[in-house]
GURO-983394 format. One line per field, with one value per residue: residue in one letter; x, y, z of N, C-alpha, C in turn; residue number from 1. Coordinates in steps of 0.1 Angstrom, whole numbers, padded with zeros to 4 digits. Last residue first. Layout:
BEGIN
sekol <- (A, ...);
n_c1 <- (X, ...);
n_c2 <- (Y, ...);
n_c3 <- (Z, ...);
ca_c1 <- (X, ...);
ca_c2 <- (Y, ...);
ca_c3 <- (Z, ...);
c_c1 <- (X, ...);
c_c2 <- (Y, ...);
c_c3 <- (Z, ...);
fiza <- (NUM, ...);
END
This chain:
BEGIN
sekol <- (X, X, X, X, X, X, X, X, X, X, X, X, X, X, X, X, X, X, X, X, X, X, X, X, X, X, X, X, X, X, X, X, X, X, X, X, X, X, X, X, X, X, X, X, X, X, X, X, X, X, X, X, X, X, X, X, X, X, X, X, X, X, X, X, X, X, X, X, X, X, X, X, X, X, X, X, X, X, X, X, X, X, X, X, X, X, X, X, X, X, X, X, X, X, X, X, X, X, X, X, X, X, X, X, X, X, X, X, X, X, X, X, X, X, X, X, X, X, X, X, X, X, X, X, X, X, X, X, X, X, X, X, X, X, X, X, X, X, X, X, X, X, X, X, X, X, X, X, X, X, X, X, X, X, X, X, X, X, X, X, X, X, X, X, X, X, X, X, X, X, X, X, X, X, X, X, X, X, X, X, X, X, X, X, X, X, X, X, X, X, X, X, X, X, X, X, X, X, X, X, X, X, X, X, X, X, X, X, X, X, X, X, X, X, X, X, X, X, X, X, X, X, X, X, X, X, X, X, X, X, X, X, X, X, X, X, X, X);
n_c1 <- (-0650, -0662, -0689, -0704, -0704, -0721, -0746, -0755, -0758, -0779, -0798, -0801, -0813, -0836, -0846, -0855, -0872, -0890, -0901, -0904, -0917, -0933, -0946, -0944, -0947, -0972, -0983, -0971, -0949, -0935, -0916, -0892, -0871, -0876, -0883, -0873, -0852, -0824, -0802, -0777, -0756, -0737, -0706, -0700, -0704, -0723, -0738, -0742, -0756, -0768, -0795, -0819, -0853, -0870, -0872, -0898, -0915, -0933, -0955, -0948, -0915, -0892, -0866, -0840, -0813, -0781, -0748, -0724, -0725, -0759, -0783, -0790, -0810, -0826, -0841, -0849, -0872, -0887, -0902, -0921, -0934, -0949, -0964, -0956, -0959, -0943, -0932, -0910, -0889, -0871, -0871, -0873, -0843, -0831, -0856, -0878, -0896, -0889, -0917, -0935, -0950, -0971, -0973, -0971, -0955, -0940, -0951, -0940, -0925, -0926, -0942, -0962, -0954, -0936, -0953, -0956, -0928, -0913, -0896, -0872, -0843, -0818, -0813, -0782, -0757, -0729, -0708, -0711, -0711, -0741, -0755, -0750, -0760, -0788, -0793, -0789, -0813, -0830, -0800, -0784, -0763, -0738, -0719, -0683, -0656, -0638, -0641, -0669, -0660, -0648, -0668, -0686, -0667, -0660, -0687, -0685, -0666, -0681, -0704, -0695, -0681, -0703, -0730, -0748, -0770, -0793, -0801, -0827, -0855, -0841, -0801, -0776, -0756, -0747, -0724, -0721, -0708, -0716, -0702, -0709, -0734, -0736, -0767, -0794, -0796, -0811, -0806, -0771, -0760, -0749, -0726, -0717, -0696, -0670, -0645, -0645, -0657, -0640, -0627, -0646, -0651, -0657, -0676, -0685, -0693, -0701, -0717, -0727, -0730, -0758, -0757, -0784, -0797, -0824, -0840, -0843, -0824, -0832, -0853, -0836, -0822, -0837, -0848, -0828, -0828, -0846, -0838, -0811, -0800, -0781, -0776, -0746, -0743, -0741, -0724, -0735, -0723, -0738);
n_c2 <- (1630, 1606, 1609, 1621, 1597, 1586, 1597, 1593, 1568, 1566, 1583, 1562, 1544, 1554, 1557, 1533, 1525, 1544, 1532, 1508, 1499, 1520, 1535, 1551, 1524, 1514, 1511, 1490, 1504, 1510, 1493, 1486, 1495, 1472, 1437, 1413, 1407, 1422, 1436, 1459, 1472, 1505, 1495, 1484, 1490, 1464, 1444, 1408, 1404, 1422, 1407, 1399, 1391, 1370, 1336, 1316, 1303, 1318, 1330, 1355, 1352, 1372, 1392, 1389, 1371, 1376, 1367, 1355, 1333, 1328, 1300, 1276, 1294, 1320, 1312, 1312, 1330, 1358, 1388, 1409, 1435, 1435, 1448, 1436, 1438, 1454, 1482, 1500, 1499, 1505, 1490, 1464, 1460, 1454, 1435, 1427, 1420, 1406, 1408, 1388, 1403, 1394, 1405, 1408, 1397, 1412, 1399, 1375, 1355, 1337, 1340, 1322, 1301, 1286, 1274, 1252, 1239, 1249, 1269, 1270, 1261, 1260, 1283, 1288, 1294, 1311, 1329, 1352, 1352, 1341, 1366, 1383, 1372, 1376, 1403, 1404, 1396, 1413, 1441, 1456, 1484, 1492, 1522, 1519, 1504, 1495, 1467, 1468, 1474, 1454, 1437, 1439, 1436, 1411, 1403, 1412, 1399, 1375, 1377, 1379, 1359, 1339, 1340, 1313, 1302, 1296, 1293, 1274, 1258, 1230, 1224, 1222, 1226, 1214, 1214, 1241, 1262, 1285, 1291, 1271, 1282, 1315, 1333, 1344, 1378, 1401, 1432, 1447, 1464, 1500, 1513, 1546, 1569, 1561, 1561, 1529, 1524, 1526, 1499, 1488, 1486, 1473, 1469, 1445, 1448, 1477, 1498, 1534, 1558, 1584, 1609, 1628, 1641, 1625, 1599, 1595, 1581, 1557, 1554, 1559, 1538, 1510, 1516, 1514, 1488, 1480, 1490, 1475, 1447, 1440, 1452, 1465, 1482, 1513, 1539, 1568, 1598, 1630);
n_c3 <- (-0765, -0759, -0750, -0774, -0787, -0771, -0772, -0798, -0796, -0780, -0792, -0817, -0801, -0797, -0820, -0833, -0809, -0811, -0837, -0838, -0814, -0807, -0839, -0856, -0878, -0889, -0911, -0926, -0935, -0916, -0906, -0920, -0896, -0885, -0883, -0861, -0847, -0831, -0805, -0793, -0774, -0765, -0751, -0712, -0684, -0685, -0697, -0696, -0721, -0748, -0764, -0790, -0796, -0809, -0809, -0808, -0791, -0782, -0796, -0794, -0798, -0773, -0760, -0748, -0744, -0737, -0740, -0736, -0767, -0782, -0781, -0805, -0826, -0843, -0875, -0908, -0922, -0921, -0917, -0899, -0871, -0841, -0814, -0781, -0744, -0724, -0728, -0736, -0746, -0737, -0716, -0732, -0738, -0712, -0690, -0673, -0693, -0723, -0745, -0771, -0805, -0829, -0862, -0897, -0926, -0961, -0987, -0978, -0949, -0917, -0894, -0885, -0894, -0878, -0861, -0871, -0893, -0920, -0913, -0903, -0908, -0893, -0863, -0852, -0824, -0816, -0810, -0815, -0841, -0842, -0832, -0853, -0875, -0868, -0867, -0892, -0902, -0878, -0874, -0849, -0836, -0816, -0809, -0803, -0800, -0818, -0815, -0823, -0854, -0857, -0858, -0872, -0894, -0895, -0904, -0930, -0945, -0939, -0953, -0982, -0980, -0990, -0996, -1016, -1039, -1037, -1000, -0984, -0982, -0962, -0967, -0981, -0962, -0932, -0919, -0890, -0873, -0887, -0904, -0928, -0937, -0944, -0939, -0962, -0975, -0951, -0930, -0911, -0888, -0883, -0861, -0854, -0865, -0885, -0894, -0893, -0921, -0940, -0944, -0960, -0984, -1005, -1024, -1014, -0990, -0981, -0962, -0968, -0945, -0935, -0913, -0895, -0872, -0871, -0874, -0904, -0908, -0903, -0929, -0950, -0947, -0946, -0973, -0991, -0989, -1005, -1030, -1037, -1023, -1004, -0976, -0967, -0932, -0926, -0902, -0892, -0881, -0873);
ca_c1 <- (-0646, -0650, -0678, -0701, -0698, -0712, -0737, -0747, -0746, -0766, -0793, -0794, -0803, -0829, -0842, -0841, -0858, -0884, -0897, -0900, -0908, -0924, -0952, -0945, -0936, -0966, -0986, -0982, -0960, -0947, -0927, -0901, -0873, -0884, -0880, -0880, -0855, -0837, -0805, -0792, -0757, -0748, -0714, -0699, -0693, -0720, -0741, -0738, -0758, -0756, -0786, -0807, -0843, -0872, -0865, -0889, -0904, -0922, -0958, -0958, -0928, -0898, -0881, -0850, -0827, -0793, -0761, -0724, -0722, -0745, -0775, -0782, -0810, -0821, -0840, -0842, -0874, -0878, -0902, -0912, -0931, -0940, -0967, -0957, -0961, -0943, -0940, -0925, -0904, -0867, -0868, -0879, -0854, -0831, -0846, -0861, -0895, -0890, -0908, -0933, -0939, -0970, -0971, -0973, -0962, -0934, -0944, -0933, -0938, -0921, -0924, -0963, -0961, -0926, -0950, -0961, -0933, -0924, -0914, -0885, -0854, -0819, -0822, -0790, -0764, -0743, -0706, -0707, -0698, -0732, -0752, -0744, -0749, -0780, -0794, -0777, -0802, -0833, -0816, -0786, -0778, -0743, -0729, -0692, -0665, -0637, -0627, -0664, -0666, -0641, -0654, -0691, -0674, -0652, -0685, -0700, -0667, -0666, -0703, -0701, -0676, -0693, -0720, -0741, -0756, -0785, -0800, -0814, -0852, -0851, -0814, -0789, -0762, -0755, -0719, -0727, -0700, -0722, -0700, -0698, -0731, -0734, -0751, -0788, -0794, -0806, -0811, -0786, -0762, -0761, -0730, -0718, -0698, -0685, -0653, -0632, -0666, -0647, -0621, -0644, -0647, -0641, -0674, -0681, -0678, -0704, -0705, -0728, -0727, -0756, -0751, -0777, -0788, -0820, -0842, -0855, -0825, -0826, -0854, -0846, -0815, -0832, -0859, -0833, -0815, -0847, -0854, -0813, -0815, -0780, -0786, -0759, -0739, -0750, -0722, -0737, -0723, -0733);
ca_c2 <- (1643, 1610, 1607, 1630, 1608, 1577, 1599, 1608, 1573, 1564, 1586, 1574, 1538, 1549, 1570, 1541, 1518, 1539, 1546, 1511, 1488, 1518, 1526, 1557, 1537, 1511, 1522, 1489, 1496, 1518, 1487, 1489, 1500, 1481, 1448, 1424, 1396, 1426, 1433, 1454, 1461, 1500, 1504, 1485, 1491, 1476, 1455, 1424, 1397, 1421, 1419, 1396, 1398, 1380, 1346, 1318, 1291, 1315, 1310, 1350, 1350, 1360, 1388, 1398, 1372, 1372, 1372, 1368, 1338, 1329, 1314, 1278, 1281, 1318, 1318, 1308, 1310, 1351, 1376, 1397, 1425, 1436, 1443, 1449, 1431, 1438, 1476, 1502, 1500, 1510, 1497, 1469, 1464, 1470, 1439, 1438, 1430, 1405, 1409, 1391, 1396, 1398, 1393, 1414, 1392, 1409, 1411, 1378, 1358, 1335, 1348, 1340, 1306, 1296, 1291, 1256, 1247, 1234, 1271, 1271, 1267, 1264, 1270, 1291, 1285, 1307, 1316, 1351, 1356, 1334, 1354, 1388, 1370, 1366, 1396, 1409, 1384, 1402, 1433, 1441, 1475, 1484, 1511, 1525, 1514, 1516, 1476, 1464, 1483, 1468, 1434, 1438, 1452, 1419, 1397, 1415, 1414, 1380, 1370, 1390, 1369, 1340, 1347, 1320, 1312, 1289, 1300, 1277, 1275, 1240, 1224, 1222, 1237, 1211, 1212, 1232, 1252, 1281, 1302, 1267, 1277, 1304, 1332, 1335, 1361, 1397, 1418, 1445, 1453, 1487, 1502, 1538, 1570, 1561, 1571, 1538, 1522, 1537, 1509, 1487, 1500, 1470, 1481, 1442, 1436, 1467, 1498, 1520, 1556, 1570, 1605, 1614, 1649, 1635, 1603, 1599, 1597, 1562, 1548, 1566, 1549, 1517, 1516, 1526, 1496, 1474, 1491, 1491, 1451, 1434, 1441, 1466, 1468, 1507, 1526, 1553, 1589, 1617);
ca_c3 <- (-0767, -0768, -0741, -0764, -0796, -0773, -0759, -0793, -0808, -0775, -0784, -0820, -0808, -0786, -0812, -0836, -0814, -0799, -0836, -0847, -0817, -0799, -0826, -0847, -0879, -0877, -0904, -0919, -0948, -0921, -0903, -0922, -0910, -0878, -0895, -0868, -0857, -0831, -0820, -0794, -0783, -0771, -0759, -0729, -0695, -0680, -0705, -0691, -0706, -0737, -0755, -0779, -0796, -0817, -0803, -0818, -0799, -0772, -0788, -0786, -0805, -0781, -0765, -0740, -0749, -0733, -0751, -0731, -0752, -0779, -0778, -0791, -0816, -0831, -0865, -0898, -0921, -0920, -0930, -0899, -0892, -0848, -0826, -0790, -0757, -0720, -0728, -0721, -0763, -0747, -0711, -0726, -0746, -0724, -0701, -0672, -0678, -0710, -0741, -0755, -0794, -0815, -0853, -0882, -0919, -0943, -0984, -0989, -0956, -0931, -0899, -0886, -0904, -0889, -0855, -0866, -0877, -0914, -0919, -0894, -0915, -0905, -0866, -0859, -0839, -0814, -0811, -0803, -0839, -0847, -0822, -0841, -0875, -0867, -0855, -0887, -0908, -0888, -0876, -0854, -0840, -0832, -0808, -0811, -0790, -0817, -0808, -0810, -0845, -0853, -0844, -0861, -0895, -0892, -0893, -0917, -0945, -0934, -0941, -0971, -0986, -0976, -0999, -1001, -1037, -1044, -1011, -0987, -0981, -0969, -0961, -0987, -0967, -0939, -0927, -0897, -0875, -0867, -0896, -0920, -0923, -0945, -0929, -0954, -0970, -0966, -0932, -0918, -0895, -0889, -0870, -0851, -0850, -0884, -0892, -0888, -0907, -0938, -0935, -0943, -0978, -0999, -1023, -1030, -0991, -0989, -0964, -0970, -0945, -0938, -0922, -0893, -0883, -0869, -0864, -0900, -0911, -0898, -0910, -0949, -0949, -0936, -0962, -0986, -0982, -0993, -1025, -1034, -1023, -1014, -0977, -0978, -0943, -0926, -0911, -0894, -0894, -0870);
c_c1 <- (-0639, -0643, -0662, -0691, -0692, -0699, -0724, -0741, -0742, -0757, -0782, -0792, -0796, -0812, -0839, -0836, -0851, -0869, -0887, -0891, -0900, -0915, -0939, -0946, -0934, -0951, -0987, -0988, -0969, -0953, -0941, -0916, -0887, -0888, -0885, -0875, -0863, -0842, -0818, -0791, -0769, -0747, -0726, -0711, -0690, -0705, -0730, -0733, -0757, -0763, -0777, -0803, -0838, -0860, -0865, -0886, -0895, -0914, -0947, -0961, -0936, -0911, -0882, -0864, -0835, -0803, -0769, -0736, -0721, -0741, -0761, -0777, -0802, -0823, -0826, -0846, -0859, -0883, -0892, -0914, -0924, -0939, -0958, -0959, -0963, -0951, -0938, -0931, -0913, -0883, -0871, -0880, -0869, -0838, -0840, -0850, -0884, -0884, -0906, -0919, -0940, -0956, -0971, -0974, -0958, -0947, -0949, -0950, -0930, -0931, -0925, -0951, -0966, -0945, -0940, -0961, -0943, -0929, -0918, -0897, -0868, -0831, -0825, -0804, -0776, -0748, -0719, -0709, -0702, -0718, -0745, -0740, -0738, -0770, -0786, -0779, -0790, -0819, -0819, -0798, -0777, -0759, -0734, -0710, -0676, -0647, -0627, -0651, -0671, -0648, -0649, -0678, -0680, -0656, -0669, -0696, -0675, -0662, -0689, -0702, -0684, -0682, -0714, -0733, -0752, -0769, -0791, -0811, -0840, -0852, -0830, -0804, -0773, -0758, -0732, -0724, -0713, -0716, -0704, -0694, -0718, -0728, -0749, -0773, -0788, -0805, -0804, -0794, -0773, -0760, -0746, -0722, -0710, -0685, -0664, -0640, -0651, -0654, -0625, -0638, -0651, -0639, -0657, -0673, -0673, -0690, -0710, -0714, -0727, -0748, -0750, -0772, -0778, -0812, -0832, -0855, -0832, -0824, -0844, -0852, -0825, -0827, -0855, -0842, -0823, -0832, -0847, -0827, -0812, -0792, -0785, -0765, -0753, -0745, -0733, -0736, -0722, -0733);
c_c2 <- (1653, 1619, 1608, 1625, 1616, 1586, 1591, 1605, 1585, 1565, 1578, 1580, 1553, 1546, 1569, 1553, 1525, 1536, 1549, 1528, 1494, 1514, 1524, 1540, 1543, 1520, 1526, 1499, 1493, 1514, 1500, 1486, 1499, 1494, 1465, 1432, 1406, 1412, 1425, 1447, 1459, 1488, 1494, 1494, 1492, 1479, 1470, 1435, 1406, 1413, 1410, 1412, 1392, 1392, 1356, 1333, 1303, 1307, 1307, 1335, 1350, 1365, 1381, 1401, 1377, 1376, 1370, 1376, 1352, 1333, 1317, 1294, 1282, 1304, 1314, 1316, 1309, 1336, 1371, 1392, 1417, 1432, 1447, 1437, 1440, 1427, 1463, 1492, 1504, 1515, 1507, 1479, 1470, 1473, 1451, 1436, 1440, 1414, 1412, 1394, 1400, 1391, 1402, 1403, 1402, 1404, 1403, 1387, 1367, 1343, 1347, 1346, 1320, 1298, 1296, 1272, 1253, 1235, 1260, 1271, 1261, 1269, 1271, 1279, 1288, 1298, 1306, 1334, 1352, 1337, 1345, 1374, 1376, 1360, 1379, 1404, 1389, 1398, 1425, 1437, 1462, 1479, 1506, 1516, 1518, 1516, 1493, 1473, 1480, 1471, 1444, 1438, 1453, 1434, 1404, 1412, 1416, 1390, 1379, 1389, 1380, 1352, 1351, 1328, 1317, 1287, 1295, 1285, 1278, 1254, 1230, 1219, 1232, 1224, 1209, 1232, 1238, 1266, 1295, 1281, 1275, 1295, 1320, 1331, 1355, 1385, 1415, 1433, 1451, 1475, 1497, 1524, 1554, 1561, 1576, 1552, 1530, 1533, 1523, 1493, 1500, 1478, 1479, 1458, 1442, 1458, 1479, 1515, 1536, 1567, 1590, 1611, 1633, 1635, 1611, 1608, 1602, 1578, 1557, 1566, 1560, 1533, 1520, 1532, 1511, 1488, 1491, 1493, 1469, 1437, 1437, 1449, 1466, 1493, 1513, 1547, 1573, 1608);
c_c3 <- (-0756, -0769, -0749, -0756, -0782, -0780, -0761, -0782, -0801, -0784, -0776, -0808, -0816, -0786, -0800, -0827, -0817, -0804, -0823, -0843, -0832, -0804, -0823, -0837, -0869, -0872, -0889, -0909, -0939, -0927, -0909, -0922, -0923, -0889, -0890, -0879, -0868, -0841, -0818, -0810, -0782, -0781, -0761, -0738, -0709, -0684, -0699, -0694, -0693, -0722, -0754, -0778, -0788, -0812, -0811, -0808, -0806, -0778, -0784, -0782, -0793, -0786, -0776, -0748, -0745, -0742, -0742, -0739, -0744, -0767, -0778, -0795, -0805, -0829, -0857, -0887, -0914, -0917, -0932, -0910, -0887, -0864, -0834, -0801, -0769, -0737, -0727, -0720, -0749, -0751, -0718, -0717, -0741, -0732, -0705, -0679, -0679, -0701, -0726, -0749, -0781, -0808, -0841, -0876, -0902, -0934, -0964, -0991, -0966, -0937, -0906, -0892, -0903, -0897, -0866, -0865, -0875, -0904, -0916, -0898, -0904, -0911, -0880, -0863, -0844, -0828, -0803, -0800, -0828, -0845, -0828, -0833, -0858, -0866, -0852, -0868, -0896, -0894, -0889, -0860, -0848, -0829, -0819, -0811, -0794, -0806, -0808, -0805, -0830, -0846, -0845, -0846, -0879, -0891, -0884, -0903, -0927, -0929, -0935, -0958, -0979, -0971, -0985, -1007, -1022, -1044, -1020, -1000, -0985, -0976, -0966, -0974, -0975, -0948, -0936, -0910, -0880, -0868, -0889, -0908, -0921, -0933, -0939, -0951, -0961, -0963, -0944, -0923, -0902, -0893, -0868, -0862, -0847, -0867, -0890, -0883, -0891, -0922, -0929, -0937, -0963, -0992, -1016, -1032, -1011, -0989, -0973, -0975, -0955, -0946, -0922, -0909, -0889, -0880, -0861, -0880, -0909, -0898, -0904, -0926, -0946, -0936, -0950, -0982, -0981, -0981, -1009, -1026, -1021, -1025, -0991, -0978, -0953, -0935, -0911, -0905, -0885, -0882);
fiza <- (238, 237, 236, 235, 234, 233, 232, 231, 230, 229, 228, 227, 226, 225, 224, 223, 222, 221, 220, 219, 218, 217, 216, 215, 214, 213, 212, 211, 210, 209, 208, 207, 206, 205, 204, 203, 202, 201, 200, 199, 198, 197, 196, 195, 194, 193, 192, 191, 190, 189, 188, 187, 186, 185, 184, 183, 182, 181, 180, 179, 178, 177, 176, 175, 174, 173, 172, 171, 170, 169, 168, 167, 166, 165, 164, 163, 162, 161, 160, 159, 158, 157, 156, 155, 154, 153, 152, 151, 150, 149, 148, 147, 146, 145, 144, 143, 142, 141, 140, 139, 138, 137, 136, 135, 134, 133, 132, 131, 130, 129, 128, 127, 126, 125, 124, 123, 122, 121, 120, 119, 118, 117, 116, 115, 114, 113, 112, 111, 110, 109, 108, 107, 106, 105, 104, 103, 102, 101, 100, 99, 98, 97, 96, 95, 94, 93, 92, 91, 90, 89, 88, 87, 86, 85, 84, 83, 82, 81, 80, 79, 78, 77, 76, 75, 74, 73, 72, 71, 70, 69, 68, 67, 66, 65, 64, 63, 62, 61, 60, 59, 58, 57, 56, 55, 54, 53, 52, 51, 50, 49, 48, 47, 46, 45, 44, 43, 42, 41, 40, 39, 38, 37, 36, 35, 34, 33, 32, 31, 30, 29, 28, 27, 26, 25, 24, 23, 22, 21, 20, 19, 18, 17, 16, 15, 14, 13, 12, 11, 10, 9, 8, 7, 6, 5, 4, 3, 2, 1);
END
């Protein structure tokens, strides 16, 4: 099978996922890059990565503030674009997409959501924000997918992020938060029936080995949740 993975901008960091993923079988990684121009390769991919890296520019959640905290010298709206059309084909082929950390973001931004620019002043941006990635505890909810996925009602998760989730997007529900419940660590499909696999995630599950966290639910679960509906997604095509 081939997943189309969007480059984080970061060789190191990309072939944390490449590795993640290949990890859960016969799996072709697939990079697709705005600077590369090879969107049309996602055409051939049985499903999509979104991935982390910088910060969405805002004029995507319709804000006109970019020097906020944290902000990057350089947006690259350019990627945004690319990212944001790689998430609508691959809507129109049917194909399932993961979402993590920046790509969770830009999911709820296409479904016309907002973003909270920077969350370290907060209380609770001091378990996210971090440089190498901060564990943390999330609560996820009952009857979600997600939880369907990890078993569990609380898992230990990475993170190294200063935006988050604000107003949801549409047809998104939220199926787990920080432990202090201010910051959203995943979205779904509202309604899910009928459509291909949508998950996305705030975490790093890619790399949660640095903590010798790899096998635990929220890493290992994931991707082999997320490669069993590539195949079933391959199998109904045929």
């Amino acid at each position: 099978m081939k997943i189309g993975l969007t480059y984080t901008g970061n060789e190191d960091k990309h072939q944390n996922y490449v590795r993640w993923l290949e990890a859960g079988g016969n799996v072709d990684v697939i990079r697709l890059s705005v600077d590369e121009g090879n969107l049309d390769e996602l055409d051939s991919c049985d499903a999509l990565v979104l991935s982390g890296g910088i910060d969405i520019h805002p004029q995507f959640y319709n804000s006109q503030i970019t020097d906020y905290p944290g902000a990057p010298e350089n947006f690259q709206a350019e990627r945004d674009m690319f990212e944001i059309a790689a998430y609508n084909l691959a809507q129109e082929n049917k194909v399932p997409v993961l979402g993590i950390c920046r790509g969770m973001q830009l999911i709820n931004v296409i479904h016309h959501g907002t973003l909270v620019q920077d969350h370290a002043d907060e209380l609770v941006g001091k378990e996210h924000v971090g440089n190498p990635d901060r564990t943390h505890k999330i609560s996820i909810e009952q009857n979600s997918f997600l939880h369907d996925i990890i078993g569990e009602k609380n898992a230990t998760v990475n993170s190294a992020h200063h935006q988050a989730i604000a107003q949801l997007g549409e047809g998104l529900v939220v199926n787990a938060t920080s432990s202090s419940g201010n910051i959203v660590e995943g979205i779904e499909l509202a309604d899910p029936f009928g459509k291909p696999f949508l998950l996305a995630v705030q975490w790093h599950p890619e790399r949660m080995y640095t903590f010798d966290l790899e096998d635990s639910p929220a890493s290992k679960a994931l991707r082999d949740s997320f490669i069993s509906a590539i195949k079933k997604s391959i199998a109904s095509k045929k």
